[in-house]
C-alpha positions in Angstrom: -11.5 48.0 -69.7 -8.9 49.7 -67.7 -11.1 52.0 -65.9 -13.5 48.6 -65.6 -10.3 47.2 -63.6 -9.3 50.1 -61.8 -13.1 50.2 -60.3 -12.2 46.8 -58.7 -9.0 47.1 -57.9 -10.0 50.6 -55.4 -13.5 48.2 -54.5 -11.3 45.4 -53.4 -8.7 47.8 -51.3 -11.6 49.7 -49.9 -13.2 46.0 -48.7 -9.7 45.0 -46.8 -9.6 48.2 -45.1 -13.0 48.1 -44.1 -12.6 44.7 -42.9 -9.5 45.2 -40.8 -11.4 47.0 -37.8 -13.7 44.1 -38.0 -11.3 41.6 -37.7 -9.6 43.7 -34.5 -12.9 43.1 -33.5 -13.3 39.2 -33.7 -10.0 39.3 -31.8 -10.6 41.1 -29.0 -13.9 39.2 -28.6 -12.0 36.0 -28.6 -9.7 37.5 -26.1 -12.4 38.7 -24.1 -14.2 35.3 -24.1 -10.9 33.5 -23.3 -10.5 35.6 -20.4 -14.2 34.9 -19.5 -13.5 31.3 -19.8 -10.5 31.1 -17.3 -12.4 33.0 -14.8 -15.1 30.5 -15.1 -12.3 27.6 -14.5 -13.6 25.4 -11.9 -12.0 26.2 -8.3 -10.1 23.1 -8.2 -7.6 23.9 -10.6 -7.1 27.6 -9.2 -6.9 25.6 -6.0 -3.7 23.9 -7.5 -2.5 27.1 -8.1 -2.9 28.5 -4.9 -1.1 25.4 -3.3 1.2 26.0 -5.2 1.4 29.3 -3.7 1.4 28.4 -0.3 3.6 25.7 -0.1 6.7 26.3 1.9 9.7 24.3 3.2 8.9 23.2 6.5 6.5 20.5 5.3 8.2 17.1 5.6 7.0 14.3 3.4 7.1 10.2 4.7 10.1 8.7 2.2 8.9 6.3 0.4 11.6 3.6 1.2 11.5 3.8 4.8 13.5 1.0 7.0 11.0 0.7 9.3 7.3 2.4 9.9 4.1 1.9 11.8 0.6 3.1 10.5 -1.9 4.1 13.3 -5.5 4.8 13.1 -6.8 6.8 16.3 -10.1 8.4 17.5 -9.9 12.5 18.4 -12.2 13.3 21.1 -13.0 16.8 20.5 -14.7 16.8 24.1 -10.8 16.1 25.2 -9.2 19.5 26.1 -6.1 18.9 24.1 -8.6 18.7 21.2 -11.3 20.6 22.4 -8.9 23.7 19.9 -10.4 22.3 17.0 -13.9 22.5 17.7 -14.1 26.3 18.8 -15.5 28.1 17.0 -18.8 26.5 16.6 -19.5 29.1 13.9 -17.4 31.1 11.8 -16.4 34.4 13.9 -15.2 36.8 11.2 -11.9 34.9 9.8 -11.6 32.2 12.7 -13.0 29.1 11.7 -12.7 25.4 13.2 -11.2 22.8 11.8 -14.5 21.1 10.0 -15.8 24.5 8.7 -12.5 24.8 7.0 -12.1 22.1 5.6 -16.1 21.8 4.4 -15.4 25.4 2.7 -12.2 24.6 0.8 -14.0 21.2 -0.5 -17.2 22.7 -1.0 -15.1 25.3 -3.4 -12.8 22.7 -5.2 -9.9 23.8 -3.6 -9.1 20.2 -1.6 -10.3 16.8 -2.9 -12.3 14.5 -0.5 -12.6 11.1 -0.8 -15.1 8.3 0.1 -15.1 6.3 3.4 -15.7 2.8 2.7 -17.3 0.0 5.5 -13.1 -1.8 5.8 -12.4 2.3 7.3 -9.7 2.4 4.9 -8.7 5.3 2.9 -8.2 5.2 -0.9 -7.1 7.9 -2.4 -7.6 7.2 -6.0 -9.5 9.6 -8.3 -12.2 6.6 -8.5 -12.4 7.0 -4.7 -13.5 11.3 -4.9 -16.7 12.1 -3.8 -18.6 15.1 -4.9 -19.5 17.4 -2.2 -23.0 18.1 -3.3 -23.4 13.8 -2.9 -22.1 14.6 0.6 -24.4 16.9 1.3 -27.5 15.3 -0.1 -26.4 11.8 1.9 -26.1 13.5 4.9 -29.3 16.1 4.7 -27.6 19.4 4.5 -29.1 21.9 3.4 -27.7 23.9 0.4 -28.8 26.3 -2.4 -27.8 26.2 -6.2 -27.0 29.8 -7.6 -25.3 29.8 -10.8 -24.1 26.2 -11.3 -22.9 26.5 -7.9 -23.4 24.9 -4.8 -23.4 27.2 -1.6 -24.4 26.4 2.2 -24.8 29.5 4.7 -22.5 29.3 7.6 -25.3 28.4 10.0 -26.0 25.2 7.9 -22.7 23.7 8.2 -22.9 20.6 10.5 -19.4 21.8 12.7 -21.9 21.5 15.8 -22.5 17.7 15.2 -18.5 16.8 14.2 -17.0 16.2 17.6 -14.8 13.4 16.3 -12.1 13.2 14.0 -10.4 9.7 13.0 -6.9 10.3 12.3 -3.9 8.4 10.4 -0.8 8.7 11.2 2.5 7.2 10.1 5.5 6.8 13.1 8.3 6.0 10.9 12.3 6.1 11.0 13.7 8.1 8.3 17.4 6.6 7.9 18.7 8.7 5.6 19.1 11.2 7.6 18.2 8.8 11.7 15.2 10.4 12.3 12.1 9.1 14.0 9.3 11.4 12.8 5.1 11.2 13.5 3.3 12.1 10.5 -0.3 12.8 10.2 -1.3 11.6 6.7 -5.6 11.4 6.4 -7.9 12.5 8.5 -11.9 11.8 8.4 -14.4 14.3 10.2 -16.9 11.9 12.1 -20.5 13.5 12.6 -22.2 12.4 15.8 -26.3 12.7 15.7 -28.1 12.1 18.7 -31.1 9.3 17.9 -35.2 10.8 17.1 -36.6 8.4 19.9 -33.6 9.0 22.2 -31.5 6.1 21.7 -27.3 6.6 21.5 -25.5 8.9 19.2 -24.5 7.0 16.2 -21.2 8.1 14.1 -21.3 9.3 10.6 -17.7 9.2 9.0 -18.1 11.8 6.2 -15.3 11.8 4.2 -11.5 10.8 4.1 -9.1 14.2 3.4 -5.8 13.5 2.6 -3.4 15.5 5.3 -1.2 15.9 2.1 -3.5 18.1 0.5 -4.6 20.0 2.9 -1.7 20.9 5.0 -0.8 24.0 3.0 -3.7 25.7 3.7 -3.4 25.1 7.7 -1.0 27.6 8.0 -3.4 30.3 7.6 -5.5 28.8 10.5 -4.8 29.4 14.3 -6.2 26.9 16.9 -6.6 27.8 21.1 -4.0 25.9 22.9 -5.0 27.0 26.7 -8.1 27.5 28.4 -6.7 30.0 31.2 -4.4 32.0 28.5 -6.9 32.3 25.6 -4.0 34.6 23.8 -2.0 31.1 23.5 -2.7 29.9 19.9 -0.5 28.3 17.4 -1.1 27.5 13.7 -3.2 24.4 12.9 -0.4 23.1 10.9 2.0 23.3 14.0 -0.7 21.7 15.9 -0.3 18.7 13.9 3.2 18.4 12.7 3.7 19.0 16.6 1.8 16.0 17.3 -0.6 18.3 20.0 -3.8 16.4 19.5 -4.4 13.2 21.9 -6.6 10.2 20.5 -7.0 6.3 21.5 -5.7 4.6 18.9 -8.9 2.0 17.6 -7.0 0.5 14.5 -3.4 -0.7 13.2 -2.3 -2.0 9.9 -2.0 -5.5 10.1 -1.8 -8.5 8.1 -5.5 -9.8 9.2 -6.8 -6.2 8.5 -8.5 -6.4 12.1 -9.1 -3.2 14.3 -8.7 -3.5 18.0 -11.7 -4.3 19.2 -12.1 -7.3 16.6 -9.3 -9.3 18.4 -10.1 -7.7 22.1 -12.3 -9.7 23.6 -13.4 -7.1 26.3 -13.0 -3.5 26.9 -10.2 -4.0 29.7 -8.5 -6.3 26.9 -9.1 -3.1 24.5 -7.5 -0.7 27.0 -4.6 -2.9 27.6 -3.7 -3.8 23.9 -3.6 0.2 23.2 -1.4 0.6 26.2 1.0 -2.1 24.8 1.2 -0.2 21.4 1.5 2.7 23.2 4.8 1.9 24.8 6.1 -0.4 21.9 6.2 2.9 19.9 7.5 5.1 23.1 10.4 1.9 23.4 11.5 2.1 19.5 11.5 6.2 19.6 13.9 6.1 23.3 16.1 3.2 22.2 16.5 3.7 18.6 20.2 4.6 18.9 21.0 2.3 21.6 19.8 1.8 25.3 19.5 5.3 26.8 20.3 4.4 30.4 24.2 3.3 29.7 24.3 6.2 27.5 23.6 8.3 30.3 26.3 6.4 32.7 29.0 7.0 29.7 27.8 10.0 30.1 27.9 11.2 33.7 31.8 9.4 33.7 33.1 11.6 30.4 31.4 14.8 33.0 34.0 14.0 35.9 37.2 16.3 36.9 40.1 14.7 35.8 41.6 15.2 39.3 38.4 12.9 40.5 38.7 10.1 37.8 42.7 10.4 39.1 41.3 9.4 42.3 39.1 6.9 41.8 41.9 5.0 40.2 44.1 5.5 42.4 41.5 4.5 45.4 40.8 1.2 43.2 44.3 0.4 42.6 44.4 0.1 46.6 42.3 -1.4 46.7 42.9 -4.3 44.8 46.4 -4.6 45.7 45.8 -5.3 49.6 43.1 -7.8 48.2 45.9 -9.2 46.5 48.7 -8.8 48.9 46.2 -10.4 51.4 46.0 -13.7 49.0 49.6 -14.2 48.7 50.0 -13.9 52.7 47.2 -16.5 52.8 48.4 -18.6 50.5 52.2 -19.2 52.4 52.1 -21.9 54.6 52.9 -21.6 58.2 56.4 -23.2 59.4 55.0 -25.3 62.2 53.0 -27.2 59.9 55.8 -27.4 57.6 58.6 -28.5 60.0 56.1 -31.1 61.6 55.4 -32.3 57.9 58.9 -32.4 57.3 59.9 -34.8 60.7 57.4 -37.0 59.7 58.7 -37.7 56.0 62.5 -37.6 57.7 61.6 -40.4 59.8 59.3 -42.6 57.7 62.5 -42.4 55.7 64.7 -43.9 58.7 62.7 -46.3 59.6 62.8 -47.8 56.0 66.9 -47.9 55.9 
């Protein structure tokens, strides 16, 4: 009975042993397949993590509790030479990309969110409002291959060609915590332009909203041409924007009726004229925010003087007013003949009535 248990007792501690290194095993294929797994994360959420990353100081965000702020909608002409940056190159030309292949890569890969653009032209962004790229690309007849669950489309079969218009948001707002007037780009929407089968005119395509927000940390890795005659004159695409480089009409403003310009412009010389007026209500509110700048500059010119010259003009006005003054009291004696005559007159109305 004893050697019966024994038996067992070395069968059971033989089992455990040999069981160990298949345990190790099990763990280090669960390891393994956990590794797999976050490898085969989507790209969005190692896009968070690279935003993460590359965030840095300089942005500015819009406070939320502003005193005062204006929303603008406006049209970028990429035909426009101060835009014309963000359109070269057509196609990619090693690491220097334009502005819509960019952006179409890092939403194509998850890294960036895009959102739909509904018929008002308003942007949402809500996470009922994302669109997938690959409904994008099948709305809009682009051409694309699946490899591997994912989506990719070669370089030549971006569209970049046919975006020559961007429609742009921007906020001009006046921070008072700290009185400043800022212009911040918050959404923009890459327009596609097609040219008609039978000839006709171009029609837009709106493709999707990107919030600024979201993709401003990438921008800094981008460079955009600033000069045609000094083609080594580039700045960062996020400078170009937080600068305020790009020029655009503006087509829309927030408004209580929700109207855009041409709703409530009757003609196009009405249209030019109401975009002129907002124009220089915003330029007004940016010069004179901290008074009128004219007096300032009058205060200004007077606190510059010599002291020996402010001396002088005193003492020139002080003169000045005292021969005025002098001059009124001399004028204002009355002469002795017309007294003395006055005086004979009253003298013998006098007699006469003793």
């Amino acid at each position: 009975m004893k050697r019966v248990l024994f038996l067992l007792m070395i069968t059971l501690v033989a089992g455990a042993v040999s069981a160990q290194p298949k345990a190790r095993r099990q763990q280090q294929q669960q390891q393994k397949a956990q590794q797999q797994k976050q490898q085969a994360q989507p790209a969005q959420s190692q896009g968070m993590s690279m935003r993460a990353r590359l965030s840095f100081p300089t942005a500015v965000e819009m406070p939320e509790n502003v005193v005062w702020r204006r929303d603008i909608y406006r049209e970028i002409d990429l035909n426009d030479d101060a835009n014309a940056g963000l359109y070269y190159p057509v196609e990619p030309i090693d690491k220097q990309l334009n502005l819509f292949t960019y952006v179409f890569k890092l939403a194509l890969n998850g890294y960036i969110p895009v959102y739909e653009y509904r018929l008002d032209g308003n942007e949402v962004f809500t996470d009922s409002a994302k669109v997938q790229m690959k409904t994008v690309l099948d709305n809009y007849h682009i051409f694309y291959e699946e490899r591997d669950g994912k989506v990719r489309v070669d370089n030549s079969d971006i569209p970049s060609a046919e975006v020559k218009m961007y429609y742009l948001k921007e906020s001009a707002y006046f921070d008072d915590a700290n009185s400043t007037f800022h212009r911040k780009v918050q959404a923009v929407c890459p327009v596609m332009i097609r040219e008609d089968d039978f000839g006709g005119e171009a029609s837009k395509y709106p493709l999707f909203w990107v919030k600024y927000s979201d993709l401003e940390p990438f921008l800094s890795r981008q460079t955009v041409m600033t000069s045609n005659l000094n083609n080594a004159a580039t700045m960062s695409m996020e400078d170009y924007f937080t600068m305020n480089r790009y020029l655009g009409k503006i087509y829309k403003t927030n408004n209580m009726l929700g109207k855009t310009l041409a709703q409530y412009c009757p003609n196009d010389s009405a249209l030019a004229k109401e975009q002129k007026k907002i124009e220089a209500e915003l330029k007004a509110f940016e010069q004179n925010i901290f008074g009128d700048q004219h007096k300032k500059d009058s205060l200004d010119s007077i606190a510059k003087l010599d002291p020996r010259q402010l001396k002088a003009a005193k003492k020139s006005k002080s003169g000045k007013t005292g021969s005025s003054s002098s001059a009124k009291v001399k004028s204002s004696k009355p002469k002795k003949s017309s007294t003395s005559s006055s005086g004979s007159a009253r003298m013998s109305v006098r007699r006469q009535r003793h």
